[in-house]
NULO-617133 format. One record per residue (C-alpha): residue number from 1; x, y, z negated; chain; residue in three letters. Coordinates in nm, 3 decimals. Example, Ala and Ser with C-alpha at 12.3 -4.5 7.8 and 13.67 -1.06 7.14 Angstrom:
# residues 2
{seq=1&X=1.230&Y=-0.450&Z=-0.780&mol=A&type=ALA}
{seq=2&X=1.367&Y=-0.106&Z=-0.714&mol=A&type=SER}
# end
This chain:
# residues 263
{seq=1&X=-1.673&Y=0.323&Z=-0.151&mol=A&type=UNK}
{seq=2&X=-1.411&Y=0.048&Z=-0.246&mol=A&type=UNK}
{seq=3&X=-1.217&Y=-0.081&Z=0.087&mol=A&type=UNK}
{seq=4&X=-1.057&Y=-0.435&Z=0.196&mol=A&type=UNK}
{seq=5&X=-0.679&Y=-0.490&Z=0.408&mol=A&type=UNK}
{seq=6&X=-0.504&Y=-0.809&Z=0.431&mol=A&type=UNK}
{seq=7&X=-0.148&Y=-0.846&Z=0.440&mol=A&type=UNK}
{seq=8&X=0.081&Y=-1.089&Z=0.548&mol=A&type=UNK}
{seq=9&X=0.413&Y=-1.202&Z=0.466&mol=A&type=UNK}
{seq=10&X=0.679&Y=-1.478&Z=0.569&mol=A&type=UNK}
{seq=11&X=0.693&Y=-1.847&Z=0.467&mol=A&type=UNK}
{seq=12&X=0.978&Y=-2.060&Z=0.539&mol=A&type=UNK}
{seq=13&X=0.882&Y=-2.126&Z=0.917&mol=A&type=UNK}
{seq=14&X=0.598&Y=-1.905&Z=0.999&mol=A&type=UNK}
{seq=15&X=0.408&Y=-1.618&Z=0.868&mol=A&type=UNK}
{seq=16&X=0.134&Y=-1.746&Z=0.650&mol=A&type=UNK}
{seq=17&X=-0.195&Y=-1.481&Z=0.588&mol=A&type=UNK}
{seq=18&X=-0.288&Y=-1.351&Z=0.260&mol=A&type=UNK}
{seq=19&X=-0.575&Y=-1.158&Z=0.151&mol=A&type=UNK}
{seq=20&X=-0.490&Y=-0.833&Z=-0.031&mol=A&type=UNK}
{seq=21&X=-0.691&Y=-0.951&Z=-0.400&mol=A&type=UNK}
{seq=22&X=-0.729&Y=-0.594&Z=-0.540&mol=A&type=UNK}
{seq=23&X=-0.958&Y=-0.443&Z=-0.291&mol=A&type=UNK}
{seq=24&X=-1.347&Y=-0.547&Z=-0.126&mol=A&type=UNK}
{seq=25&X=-1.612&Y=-0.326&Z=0.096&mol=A&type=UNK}
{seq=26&X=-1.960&Y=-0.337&Z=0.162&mol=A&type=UNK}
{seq=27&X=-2.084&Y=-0.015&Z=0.287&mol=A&type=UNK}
{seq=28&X=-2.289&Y=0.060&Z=0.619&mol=A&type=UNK}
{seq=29&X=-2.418&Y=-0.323&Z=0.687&mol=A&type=UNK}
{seq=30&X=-2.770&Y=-0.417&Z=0.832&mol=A&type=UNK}
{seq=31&X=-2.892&Y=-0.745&Z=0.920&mol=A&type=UNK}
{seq=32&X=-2.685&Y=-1.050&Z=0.980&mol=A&type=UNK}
{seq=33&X=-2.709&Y=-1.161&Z=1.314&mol=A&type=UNK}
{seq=34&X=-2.761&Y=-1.569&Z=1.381&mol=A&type=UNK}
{seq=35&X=-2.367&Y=-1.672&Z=1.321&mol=A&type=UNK}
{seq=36&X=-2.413&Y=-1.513&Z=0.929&mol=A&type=UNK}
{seq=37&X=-2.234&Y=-1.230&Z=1.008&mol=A&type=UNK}
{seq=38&X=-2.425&Y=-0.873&Z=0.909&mol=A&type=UNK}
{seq=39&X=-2.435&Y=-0.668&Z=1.203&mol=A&type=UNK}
{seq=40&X=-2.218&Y=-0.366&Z=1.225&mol=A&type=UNK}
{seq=41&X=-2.452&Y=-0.005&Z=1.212&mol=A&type=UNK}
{seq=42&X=-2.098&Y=0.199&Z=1.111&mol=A&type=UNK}
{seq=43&X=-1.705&Y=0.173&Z=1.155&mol=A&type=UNK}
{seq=44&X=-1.718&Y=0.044&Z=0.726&mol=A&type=UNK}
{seq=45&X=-1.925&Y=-0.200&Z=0.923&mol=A&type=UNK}
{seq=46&X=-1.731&Y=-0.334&Z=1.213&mol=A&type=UNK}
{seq=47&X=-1.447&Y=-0.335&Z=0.965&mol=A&type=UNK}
{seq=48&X=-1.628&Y=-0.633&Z=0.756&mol=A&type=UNK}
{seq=49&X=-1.711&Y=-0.817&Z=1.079&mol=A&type=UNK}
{seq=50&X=-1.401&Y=-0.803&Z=1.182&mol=A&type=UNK}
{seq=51&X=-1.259&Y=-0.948&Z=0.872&mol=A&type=UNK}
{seq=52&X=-1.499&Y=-1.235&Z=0.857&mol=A&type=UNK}
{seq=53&X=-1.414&Y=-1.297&Z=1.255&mol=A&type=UNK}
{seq=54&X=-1.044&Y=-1.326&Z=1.146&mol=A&type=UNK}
{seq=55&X=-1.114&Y=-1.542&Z=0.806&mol=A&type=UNK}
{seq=56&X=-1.305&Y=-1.751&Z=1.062&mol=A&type=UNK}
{seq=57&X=-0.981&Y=-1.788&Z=1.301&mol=A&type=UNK}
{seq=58&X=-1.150&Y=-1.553&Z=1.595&mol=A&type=UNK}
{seq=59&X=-0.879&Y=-1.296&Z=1.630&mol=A&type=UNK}
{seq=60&X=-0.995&Y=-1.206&Z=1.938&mol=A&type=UNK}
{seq=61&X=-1.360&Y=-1.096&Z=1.832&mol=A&type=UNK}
{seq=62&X=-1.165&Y=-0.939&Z=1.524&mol=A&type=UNK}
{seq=63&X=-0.961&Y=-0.698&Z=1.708&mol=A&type=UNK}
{seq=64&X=-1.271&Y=-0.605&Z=1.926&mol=A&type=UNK}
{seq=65&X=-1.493&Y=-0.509&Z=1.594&mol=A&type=UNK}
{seq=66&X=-1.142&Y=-0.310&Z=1.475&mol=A&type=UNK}
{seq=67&X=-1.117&Y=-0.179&Z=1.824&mol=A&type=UNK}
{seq=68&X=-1.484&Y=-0.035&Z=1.745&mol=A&type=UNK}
{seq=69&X=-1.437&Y=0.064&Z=1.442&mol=A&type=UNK}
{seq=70&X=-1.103&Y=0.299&Z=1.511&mol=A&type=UNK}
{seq=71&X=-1.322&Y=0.433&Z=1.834&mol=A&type=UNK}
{seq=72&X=-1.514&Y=0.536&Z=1.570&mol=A&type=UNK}
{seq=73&X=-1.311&Y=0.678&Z=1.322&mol=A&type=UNK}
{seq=74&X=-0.958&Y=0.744&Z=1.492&mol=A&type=UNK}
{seq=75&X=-0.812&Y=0.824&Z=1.164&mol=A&type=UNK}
{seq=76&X=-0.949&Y=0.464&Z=0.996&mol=A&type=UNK}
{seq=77&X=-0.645&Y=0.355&Z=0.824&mol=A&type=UNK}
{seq=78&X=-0.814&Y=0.052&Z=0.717&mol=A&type=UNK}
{seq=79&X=-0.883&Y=-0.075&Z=0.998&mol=A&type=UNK}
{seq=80&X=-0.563&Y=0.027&Z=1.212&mol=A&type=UNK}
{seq=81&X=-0.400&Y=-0.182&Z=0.926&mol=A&type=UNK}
{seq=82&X=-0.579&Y=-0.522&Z=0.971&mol=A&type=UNK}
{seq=83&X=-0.564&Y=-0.500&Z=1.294&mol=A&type=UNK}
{seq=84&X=-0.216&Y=-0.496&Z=1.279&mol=A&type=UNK}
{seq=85&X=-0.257&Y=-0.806&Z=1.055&mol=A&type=UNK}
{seq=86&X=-0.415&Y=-1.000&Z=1.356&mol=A&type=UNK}
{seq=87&X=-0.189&Y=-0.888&Z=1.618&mol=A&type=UNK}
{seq=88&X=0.096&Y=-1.032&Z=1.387&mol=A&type=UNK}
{seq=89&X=-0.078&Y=-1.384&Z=1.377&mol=A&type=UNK}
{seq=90&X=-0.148&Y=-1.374&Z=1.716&mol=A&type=UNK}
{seq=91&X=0.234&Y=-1.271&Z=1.737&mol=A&type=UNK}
{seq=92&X=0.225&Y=-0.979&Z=1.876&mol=A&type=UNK}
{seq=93&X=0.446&Y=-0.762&Z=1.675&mol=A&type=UNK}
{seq=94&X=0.486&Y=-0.492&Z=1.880&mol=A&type=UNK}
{seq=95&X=0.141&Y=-0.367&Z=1.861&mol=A&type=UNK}
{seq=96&X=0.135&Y=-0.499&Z=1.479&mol=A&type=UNK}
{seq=97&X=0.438&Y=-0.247&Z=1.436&mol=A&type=UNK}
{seq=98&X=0.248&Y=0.047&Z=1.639&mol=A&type=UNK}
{seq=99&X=-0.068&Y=-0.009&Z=1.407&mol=A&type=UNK}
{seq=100&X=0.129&Y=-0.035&Z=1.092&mol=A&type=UNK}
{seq=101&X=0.266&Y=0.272&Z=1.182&mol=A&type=UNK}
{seq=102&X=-0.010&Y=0.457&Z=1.282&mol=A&type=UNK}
{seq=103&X=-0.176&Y=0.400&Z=0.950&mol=A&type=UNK}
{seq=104&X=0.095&Y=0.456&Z=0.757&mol=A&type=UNK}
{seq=105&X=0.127&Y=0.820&Z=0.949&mol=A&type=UNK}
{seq=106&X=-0.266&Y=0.843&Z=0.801&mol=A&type=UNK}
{seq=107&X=-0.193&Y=0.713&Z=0.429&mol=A&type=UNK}
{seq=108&X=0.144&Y=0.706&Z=0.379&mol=A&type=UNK}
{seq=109&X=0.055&Y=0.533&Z=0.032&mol=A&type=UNK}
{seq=110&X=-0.078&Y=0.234&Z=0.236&mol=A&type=UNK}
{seq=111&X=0.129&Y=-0.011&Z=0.091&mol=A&type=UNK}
{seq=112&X=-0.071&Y=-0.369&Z=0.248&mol=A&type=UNK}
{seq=113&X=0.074&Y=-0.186&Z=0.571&mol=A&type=UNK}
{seq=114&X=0.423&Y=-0.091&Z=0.399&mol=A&type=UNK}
{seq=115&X=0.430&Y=-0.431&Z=0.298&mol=A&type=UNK}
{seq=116&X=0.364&Y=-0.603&Z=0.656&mol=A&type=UNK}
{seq=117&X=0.604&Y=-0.357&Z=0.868&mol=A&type=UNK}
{seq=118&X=0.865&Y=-0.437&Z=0.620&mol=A&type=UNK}
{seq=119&X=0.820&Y=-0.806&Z=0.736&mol=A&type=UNK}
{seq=120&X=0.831&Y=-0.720&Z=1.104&mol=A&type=UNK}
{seq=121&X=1.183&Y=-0.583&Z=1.012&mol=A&type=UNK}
{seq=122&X=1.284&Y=-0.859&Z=0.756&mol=A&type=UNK}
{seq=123&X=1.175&Y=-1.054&Z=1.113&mol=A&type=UNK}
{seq=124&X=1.394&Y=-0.833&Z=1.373&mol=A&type=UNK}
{seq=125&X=1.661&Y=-0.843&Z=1.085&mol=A&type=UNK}
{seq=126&X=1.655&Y=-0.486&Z=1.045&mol=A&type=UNK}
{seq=127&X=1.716&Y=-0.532&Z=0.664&mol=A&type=UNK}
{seq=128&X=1.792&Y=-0.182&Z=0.560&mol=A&type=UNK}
{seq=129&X=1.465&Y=-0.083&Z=0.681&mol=A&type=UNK}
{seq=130&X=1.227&Y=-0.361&Z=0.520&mol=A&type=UNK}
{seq=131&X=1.391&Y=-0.304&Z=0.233&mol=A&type=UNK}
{seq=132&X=1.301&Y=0.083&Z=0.246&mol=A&type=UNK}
{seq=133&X=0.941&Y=-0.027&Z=0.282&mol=A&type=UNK}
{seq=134&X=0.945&Y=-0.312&Z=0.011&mol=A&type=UNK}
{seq=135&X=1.101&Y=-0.041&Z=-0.235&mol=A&type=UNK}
{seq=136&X=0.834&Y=0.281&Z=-0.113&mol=A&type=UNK}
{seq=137&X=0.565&Y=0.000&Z=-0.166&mol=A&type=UNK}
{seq=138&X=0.691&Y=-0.098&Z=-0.551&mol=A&type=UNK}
{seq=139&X=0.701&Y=0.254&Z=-0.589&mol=A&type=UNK}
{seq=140&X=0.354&Y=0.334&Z=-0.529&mol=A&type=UNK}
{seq=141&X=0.232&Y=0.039&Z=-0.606&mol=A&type=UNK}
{seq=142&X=0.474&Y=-0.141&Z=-0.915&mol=A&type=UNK}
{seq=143&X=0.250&Y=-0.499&Z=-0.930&mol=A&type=UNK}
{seq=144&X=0.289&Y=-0.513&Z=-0.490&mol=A&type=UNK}
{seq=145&X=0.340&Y=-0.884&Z=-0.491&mol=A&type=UNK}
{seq=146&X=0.398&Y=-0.885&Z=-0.152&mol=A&type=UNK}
{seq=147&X=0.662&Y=-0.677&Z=-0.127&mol=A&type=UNK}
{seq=148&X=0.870&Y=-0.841&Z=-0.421&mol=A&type=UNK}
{seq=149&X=0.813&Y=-1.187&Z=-0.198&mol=A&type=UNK}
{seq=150&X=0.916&Y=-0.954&Z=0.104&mol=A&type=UNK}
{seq=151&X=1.281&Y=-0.888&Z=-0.115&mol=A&type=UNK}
{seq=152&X=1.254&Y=-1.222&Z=-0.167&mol=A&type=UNK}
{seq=153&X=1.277&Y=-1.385&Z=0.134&mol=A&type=UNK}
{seq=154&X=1.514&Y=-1.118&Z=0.250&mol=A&type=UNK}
{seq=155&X=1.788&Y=-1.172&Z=-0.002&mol=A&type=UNK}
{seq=156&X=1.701&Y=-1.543&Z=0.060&mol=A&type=UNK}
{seq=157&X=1.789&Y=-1.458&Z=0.441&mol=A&type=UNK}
{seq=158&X=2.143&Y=-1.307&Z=0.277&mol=A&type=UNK}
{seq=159&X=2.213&Y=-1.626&Z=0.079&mol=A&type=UNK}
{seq=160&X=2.185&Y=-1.431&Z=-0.272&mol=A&type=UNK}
{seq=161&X=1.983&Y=-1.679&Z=-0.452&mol=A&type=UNK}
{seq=162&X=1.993&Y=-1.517&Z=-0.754&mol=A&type=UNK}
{seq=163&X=1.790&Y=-1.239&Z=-0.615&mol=A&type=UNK}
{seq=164&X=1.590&Y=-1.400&Z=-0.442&mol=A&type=UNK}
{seq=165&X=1.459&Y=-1.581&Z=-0.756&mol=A&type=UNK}
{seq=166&X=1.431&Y=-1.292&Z=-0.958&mol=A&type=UNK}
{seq=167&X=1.224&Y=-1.125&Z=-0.692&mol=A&type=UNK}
{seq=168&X=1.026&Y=-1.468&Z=-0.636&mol=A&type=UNK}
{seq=169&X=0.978&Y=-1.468&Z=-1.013&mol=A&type=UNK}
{seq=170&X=0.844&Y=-1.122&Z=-1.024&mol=A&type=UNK}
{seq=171&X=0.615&Y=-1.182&Z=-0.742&mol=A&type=UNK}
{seq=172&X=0.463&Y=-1.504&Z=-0.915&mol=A&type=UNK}
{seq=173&X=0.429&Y=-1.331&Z=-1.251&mol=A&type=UNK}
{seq=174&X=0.150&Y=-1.083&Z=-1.107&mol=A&type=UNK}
{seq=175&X=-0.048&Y=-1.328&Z=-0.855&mol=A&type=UNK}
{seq=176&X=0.007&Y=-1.690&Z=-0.781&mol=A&type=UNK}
{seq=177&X=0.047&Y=-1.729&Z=-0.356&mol=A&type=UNK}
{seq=178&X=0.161&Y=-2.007&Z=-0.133&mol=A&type=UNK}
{seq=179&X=0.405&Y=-1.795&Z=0.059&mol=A&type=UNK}
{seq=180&X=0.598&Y=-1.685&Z=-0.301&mol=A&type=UNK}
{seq=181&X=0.550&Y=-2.040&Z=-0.429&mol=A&type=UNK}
{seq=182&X=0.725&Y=-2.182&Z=-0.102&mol=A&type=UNK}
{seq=183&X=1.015&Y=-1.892&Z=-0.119&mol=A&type=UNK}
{seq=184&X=1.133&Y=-1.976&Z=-0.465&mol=A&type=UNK}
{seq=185&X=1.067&Y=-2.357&Z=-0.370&mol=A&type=UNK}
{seq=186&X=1.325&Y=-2.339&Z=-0.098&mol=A&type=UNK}
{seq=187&X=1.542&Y=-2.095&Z=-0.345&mol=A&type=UNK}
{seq=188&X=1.582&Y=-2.402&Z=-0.603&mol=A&type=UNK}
{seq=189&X=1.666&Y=-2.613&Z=-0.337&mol=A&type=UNK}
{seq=190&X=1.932&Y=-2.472&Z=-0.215&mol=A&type=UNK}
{seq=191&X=2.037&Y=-2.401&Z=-0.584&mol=A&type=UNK}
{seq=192&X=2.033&Y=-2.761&Z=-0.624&mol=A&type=UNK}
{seq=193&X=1.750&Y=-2.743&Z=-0.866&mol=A&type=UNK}
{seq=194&X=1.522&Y=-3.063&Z=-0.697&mol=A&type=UNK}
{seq=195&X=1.291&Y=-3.123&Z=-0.998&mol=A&type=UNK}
{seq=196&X=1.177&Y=-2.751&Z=-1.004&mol=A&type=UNK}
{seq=197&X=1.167&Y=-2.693&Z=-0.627&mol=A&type=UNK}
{seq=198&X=0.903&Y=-2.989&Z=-0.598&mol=A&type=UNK}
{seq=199&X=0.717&Y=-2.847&Z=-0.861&mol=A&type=UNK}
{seq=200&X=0.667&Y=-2.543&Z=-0.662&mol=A&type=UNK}
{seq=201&X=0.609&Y=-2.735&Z=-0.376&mol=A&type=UNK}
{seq=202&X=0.339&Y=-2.977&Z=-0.603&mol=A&type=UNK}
{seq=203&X=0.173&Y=-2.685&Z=-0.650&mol=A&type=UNK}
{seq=204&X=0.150&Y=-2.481&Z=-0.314&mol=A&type=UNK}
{seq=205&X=0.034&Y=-2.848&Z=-0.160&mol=A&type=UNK}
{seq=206&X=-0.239&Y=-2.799&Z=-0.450&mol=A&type=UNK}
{seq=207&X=-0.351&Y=-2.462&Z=-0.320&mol=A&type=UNK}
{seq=208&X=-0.299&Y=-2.508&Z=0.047&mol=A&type=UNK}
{seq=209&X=-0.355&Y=-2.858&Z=0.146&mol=A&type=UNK}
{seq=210&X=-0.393&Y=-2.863&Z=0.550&mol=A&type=UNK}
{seq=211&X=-0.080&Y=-2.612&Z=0.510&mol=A&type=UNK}
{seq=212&X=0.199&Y=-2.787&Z=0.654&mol=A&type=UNK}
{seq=213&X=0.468&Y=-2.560&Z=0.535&mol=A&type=UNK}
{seq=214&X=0.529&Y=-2.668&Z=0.169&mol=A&type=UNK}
{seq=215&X=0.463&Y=-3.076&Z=0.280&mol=A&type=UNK}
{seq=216&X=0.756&Y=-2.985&Z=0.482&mol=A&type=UNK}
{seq=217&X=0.947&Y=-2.778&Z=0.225&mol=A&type=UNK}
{seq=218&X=0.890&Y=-3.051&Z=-0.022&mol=A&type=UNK}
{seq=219&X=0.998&Y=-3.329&Z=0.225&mol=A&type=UNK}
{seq=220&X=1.336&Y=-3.132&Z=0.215&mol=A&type=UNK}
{seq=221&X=1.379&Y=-3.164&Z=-0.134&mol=A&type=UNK}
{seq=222&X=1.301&Y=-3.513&Z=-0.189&mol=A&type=UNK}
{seq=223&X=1.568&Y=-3.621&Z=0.116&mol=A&type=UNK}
{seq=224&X=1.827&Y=-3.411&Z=-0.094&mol=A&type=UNK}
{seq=225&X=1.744&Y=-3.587&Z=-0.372&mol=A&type=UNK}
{seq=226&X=1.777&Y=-3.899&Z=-0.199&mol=A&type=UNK}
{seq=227&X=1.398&Y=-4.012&Z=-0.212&mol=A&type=UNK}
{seq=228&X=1.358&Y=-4.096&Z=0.212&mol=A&type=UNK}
{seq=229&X=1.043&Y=-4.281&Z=0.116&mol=A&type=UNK}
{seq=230&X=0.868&Y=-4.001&Z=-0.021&mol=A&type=UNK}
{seq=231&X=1.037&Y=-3.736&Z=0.238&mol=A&type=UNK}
{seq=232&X=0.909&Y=-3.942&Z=0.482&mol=A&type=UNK}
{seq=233&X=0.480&Y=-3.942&Z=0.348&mol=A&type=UNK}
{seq=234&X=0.555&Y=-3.518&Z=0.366&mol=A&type=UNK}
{seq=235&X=0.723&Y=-3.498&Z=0.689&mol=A&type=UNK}
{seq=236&X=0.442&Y=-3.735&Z=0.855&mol=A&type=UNK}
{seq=237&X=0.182&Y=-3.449&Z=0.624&mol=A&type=UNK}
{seq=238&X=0.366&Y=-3.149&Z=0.776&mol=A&type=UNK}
{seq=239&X=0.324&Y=-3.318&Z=1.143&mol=A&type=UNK}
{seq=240&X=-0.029&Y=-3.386&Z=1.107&mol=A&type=UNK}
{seq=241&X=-0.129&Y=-3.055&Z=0.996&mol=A&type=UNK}
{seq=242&X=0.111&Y=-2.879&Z=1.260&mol=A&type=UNK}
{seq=243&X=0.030&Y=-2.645&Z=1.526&mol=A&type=UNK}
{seq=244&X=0.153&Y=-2.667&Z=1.836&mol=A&type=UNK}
{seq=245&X=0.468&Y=-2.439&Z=1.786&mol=A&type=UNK}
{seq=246&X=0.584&Y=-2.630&Z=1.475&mol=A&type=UNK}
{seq=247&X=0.511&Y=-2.965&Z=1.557&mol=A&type=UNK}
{seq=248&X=0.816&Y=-3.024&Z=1.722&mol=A&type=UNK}
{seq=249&X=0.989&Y=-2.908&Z=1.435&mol=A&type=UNK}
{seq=250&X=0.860&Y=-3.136&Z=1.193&mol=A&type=UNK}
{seq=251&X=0.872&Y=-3.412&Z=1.428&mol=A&type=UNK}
{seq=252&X=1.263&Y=-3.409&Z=1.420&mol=A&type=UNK}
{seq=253&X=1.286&Y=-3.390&Z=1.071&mol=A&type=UNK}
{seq=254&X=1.089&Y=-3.708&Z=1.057&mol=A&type=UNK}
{seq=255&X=1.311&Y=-3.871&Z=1.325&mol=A&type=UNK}
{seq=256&X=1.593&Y=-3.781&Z=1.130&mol=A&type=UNK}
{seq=257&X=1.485&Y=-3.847&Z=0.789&mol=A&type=UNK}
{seq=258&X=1.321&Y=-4.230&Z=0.934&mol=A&type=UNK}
{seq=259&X=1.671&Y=-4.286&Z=1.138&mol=A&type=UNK}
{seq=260&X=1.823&Y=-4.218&Z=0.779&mol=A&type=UNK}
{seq=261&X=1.675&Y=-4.449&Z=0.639&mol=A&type=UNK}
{seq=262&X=1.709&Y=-4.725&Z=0.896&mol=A&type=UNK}
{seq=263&X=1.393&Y=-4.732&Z=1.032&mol=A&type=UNK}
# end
């Protein structure tokens, strides 16, 4: 029986979801019921319901069908693990923390769950100990994307660019994702590299389009380069596309970047 987690990791103003590309499940599934979802028989079961509830955005229906499946199977590593994943989006890191944790306590060589508790300490800017997980993660697991955009971000955080990029790069070399694409965006901006950041940015946009990070991210890099007009179309993108704890956010920049301009 093959298994599926999802894993998470930081963008430049939220934490953006990922699915975990190297793994599926389909074991213990009856009928659907009338939404299209198959109807859970076993806790393989719930665990597939659970992740269809959270593709569809219902976290709270996907933490109930985890909830089953661990009262099934206490030692479900699986599912302790994407539940996590949904308590993180719902922002609850706390309990994202306790599930990573009580996973990792079942399959040490876990490394979606490595991966996401090292962001919850990338987050609490416990450094030293995301980068323990990041490393035990590449360890096991030498092509873990996620945890080279994990060391990415983090020696972003530190102002080591060089790093960053080099961990950014390595990330991108074994799966193209938003979250990496945005990370070594916001790397060659800072560097001063414009042309290449908005490439990145071209590119996440292309991949993600109601995602209003890398409209934002991109909006950055054209008002460094001087282009107002065009940081303007992104920022008014990255507002429109906002959710209600970002939109404030992005609604400054476009104050500031329209007052810039004299408008």
């Amino acid at each position: 029986m093959s298994k599926k987690t999802i894993t998470v990791k930081t963008a430049a103003f939220a934490f953006l979801l990922a699915v975990c590309a190297n793994a599926a499940y389909a074991e213990g599934l009856a009928d659907r019921d009338a939404s299209g979802v198959r109807t859970p028989q076993t806790a393989e079961g719930f665990l597939e319901r659970g992740y269809a509830y959270f593709r569809k955005g219902d976290f709270d229906r996907s933490i109930n069908d985890y909830n089953a499946a661990i009262k099934i199977k206490p030692d479900y590593a699986y599912a302790l693990n994407n539940r996590g994943i949904v308590y993180l989006e719902k922002g609850e890191f706390d309990l994202a923390m306790a599930d990573f944790n009580a996973a990792l306590e079942i399959d040490p060589e876990l490394v979606t769950a490595l991966s996401a508790r090292g962001d919850i300490y990338l987050r609490k800017g416990e450094n030293d100990m995301a980068i323990a997980d990041y490393n035990t993660a590449l360890m096991i697991k030498p092509d873990c994307a996620p945890a080279f955009n994990g060391l990415g971000y983090l020696y972003f955080g530190k102002q080591d660019y060089d790093l960053a990029l080099k961990n950014f790069n390595d990330s991108l070399a074994i799966e193209t994702s938003v979250q990496s694409l945005n990370g070594r965006g916001i790397t060659y901006t800072h560097q001063g590299e414009l042309d290449k950041a908005i490439a990145d940015f071209d590119k996440a946009v292309s991949l993600e389009r109601y995602n209003p990070i890398p409209y934002a991210n991109r909006a950055h890099a054209y008002r460094k380069k001087g282009d107002l007009n065009r940081a303007i179309v992104d920022y008014e993108s990255a507002l429109e596309f906002a959710g209600p704890d970002t939109a404030d956010i992005f609604e400054s920049f476009l104050n500031d970047a329209k007052e810039e301009l004299g408008q």
